[in-house]
N, C-alpha and C positions, 0 to 999 in steps of 0.2 A: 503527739503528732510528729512532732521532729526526729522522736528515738524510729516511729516508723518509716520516715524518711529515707533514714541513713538505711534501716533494714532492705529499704527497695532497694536501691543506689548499690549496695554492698551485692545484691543478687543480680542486678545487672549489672556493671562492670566486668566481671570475668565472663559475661557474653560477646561483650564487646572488643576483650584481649586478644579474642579466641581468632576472629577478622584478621586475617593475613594479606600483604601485599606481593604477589610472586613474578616473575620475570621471565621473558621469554625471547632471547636476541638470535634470529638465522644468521646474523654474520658471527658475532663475539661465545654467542651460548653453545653448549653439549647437549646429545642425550642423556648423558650420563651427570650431568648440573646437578643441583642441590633447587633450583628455583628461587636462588636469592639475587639481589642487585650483583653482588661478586661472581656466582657463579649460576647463571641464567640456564633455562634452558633455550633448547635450537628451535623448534618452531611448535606454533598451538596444534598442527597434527597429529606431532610425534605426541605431543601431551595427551591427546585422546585417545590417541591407537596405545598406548603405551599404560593407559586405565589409573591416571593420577588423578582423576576428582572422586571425591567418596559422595554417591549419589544414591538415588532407589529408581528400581523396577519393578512390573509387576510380577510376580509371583507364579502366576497362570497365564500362557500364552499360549494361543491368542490370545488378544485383549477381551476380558468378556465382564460390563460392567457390574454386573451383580458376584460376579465372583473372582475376581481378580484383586487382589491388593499391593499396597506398594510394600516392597522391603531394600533391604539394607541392599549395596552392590560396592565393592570394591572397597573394604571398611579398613585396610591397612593406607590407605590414596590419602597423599599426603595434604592435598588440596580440597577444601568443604567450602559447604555452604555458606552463604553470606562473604565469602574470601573476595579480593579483587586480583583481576590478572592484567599486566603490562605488557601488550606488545613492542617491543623496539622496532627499528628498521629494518624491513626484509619480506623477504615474500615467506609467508607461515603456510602454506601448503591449502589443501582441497579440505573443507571441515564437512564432515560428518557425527552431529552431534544426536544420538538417537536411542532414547530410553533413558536420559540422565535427568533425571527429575528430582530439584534441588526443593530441602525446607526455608531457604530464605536466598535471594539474588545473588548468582555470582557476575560481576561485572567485568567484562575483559573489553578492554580500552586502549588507544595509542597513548604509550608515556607520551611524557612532555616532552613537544618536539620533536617527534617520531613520524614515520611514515610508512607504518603497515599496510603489507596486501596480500591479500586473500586469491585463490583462485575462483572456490564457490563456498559458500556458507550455507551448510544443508542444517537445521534443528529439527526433528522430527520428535513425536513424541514424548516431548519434555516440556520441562516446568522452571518459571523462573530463571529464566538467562536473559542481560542486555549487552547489547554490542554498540560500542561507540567508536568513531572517530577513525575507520577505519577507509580500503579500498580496496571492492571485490571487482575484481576486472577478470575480462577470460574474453579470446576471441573464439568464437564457437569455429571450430575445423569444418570446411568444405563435405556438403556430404554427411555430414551426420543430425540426426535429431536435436530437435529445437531443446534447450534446457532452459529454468532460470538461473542467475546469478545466483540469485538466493531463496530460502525455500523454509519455512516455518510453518509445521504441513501437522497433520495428527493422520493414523495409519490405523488401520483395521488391527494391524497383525499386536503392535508394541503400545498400541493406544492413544489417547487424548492429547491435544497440545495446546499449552495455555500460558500466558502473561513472557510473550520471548516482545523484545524492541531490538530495532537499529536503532540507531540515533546520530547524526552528523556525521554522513557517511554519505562517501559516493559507490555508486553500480553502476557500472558500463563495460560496452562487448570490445571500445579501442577508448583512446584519447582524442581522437580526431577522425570520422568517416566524412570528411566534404569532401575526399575524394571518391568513394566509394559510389559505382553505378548500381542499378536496380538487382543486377544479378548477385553481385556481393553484399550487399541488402540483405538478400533472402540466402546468400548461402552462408554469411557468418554471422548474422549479428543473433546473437542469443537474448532472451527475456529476458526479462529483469527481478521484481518479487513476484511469491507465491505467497499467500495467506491465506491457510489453512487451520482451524482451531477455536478459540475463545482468548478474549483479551489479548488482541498481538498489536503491537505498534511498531508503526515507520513514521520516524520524524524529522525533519533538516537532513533530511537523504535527497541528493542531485543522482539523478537514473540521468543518463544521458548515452547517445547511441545504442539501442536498444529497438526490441521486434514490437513486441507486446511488454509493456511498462512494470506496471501493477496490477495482479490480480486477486481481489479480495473473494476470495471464498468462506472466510470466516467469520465469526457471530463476534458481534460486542466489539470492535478491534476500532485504531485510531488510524487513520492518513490522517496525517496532518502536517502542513509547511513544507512540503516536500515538493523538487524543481524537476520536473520532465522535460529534458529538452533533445529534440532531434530522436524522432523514433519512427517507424515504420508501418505499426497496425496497430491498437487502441492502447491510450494513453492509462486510463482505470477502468478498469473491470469491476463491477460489483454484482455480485452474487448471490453473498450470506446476508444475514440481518441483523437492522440496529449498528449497523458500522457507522461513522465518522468522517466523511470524507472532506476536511475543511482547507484552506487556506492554502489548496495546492496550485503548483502554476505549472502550464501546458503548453510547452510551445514546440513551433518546427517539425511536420509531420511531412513524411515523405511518402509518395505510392509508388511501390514499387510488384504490387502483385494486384491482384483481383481483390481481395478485404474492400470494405466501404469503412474506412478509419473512423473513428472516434475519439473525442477526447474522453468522455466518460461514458462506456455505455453498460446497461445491465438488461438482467435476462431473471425470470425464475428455476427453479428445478424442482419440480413436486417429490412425492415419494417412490415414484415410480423410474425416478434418475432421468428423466429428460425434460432438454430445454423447450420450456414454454407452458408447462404444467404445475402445479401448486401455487405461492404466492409469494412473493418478498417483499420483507417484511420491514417497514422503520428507521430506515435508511435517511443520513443528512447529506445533504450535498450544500454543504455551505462556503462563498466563497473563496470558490476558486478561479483562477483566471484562465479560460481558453482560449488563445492565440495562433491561428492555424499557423502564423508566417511572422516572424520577427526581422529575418534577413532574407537574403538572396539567397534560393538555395535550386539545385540541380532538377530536382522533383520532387516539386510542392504538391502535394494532395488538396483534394478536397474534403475540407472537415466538417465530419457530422458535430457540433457541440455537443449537445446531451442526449443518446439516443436510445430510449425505452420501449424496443416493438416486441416481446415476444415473452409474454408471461402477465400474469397481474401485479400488482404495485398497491401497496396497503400503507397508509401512515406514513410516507416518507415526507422528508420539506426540502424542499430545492429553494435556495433565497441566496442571493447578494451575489450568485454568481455573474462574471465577465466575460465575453463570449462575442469573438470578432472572427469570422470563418466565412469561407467562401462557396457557401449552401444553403438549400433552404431549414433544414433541419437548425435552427439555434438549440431548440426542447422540441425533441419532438418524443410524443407518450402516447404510448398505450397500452388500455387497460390498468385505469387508475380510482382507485378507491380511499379516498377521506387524505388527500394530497394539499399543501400548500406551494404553489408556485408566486415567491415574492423579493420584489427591489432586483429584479434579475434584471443585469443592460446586455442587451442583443443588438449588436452592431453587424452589419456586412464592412469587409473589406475592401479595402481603396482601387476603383475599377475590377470589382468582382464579375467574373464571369457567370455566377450561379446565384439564385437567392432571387429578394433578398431573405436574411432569415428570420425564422417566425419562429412563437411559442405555437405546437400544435398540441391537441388532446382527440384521441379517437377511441373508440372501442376496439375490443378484442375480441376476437372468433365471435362476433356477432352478442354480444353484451357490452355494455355502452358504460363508459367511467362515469361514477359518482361522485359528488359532494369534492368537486373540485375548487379551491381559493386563489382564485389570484388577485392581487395587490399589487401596484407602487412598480413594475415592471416597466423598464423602456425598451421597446421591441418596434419592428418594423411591419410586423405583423400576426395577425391570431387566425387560428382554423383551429374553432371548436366546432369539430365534424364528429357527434355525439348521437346521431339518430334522432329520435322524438324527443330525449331528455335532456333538456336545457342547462348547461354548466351553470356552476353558480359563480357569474363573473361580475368581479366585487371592483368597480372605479373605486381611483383614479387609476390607469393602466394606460400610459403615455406611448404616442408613439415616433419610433424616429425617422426622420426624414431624410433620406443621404444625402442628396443636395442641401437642405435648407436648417440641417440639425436634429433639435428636439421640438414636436409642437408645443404651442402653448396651453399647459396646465401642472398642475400642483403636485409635482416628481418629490417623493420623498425617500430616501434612499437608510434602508435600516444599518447598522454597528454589526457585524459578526462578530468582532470584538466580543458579544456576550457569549456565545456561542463557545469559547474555547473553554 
């Protein structure tokens, strides 16, 4: 057993030699570097436009799953899979990362004590990449199309996109919009993520100043701990299925156009590509805090908290979320099938104009939601407007009272905690 031991140990180790640390400094580095701490290169652009990762692509493009396979790309590139890369201080340029599909993570991170920035961070159609500790900033220019910061997307043409994160990073369109009126609102502040793919993550990412936040389009993927504050049209998007959406915080919405804001709102998209048709699918929304208003701000919106009108809804659980806005919408659903709404506190805001707000459930295009659960929720108010078919509403379900609090009974508020 022990001579077998050694045998493992002896077969990995030279895997793990293989793990390079390389460097990358726009003030101190060259294009012409070596990629070591002595001689760095100039920025992570030049490193991609210049074809330094040894990666794979498919074979056959378009992408076409039954007959496309990945192969070798760029096999002299001195940087591989599993390597880590260091950004230093500087602005490393616009990334367009797109068909680099690694066998094991490459990680590119702020050295210690760095202060990397990005313009936009494109991944398209790749595999295994994380980005940490970074800042992708861009004022969107007057006059041109809305873009996101950042964008982890899978494409018809170069194919599927799977297992990319941020991680402890900020996105935002300035440092500061409190001065910005309604019109520079709408004419610079650019989105924020795009997810696009299977298995993507944003985590300990602050989006601040921003249009539209987060939009999840993708299956299986993680929001999680991530700080929204001060934006313009809806805070997350969910789209795809079986996402993640936990422990994120929502604050400071501004109305500055026609949008009815949201802090989380979702839609389906059948097969037919339009919204309101097929189903979405398995979705958590656990634990997040929606905040329409944390300060004084120029133009405060009115905030829808969770708002589900336009598709069906299968399997999702909505529970422990926090939710103070100045509407009637706290949840409002429809078209919901085999749903748990629970421990969710729905508060109105302090001399609110609108509301107060309610958990609502209704049907869709004239078919009435099913096997609905709620539980342990303090809300101000319920409209189960279900037709003939009676929700199944499961006490205790507390309700709050703005003047007078919470009434009296047996509020049990569950852990998200397990949930991560």
């Amino acid at each position: 057993m022990q001579n077998l031991f050694v045998k493992c140990l002896l077969c990995i180790l030279p895997l793990i030699a293989q793990a390079t640390t390389w460097h990358i400094d726009p003030i101190n580095g060259s294009t012409t570097g070596s990629g070591s701490a002595a001689s760095p290169w100039q920025t992570l652009e030049d490193v991609i436009n210049q074809h330094l990762i040894n990666s794979q692509c498919y074979d056959i493009l378009p992408y076409s799953s039954t007959n496309s396979q990945l192969i070798e790309q760029y096999p002299n590139a001195p940087i591989h899979a599993g390597d880590t890369i260091l950004l230093h201080t500087g602005n490393h340029g616009s990334i367009d990362i797109r068909c680099l599909n690694l066998t094991a993570t490459i990680t590119v991170k702020a050295a210690d004590g760095a202060q990397p920035t990005l313009t936009r961070l494109q991944v398209k159609s790749s595999k295994n990449w994380q980005f940490s500790g970074l800042k992708i900033a861009d004022l969107r220019p007057a006059n041109t199309a809305k873009y996101h910061l950042v964008s982890f997307i899978d494409d018809n043409y170069y194919g599927p996109n799977s297992n990319i994160s941020l991680l402890n990073s900020t996105v935002q369109s300035t440092d500061d919009a409190s001065s910005w009126d309604a019109n520079t609102w709408v004419n610079n502040a650019a989105d924020g993520i795009l997810l696009k793919g299977e298995n993507l993550s944003v985590s300990g990412v602050t989006i601040k100043n921003t249009a539209f936040s987060i939009e999840i389009m993708a299956n299986n993927s993680l929001v999680f701990d991530n700080w929204i504050n001060h934006f313009s049209g809806d805070a997350i998007r969910v789209i795809g299925n079986y996402n993640k959406v936990i422990k994120n915080k929502i604050h400071n919405c501004y109305i500055v156009d026609a949008n009815h804001d949201d802090g989380i709102q979702a839609w389906s998209i059948g097969d037919d590509g339009l919204s309101g048709t097929g189903i979405n699918y398995g979705n958590w929304l656990i634990g997040n805090e929606i905040i329409q208003q944390t300060q004084s701000l120029s133009l405060p919106c009115n905030l829808q908290g969770i708002a589900m009108f336009n598709g069906r809804y299968q399997d999702w659980i909505i529970a422990y979320n926090h939710i103070v806005v100045n509407h009637w919408h706290g949840i409002g659903i429809k078209g919901a099938d085999n749903m748990a709404i629970i421990g969710n506190r729905i508060q109105p805001m302090q001399n609110a104009s609108q509301g107060p707000p309610w958990i609502e459930v209704k049907p869709w295009n004239g078919t009435d939601s099913t096997n609905i659960f709620l539980r342990y929720n303090l809300v101000t108010d319920y409209h189960m407007l279900n037709g003939n078919t009676p929700v199944n509403f499961i006490q205790p379900n507390c309700q709050y009272n703005q003047n007078q609090g919470i009434d009296s009974c047996d509020l049990i508020y569950g852990n998200s905690n397990e949930f991560e």
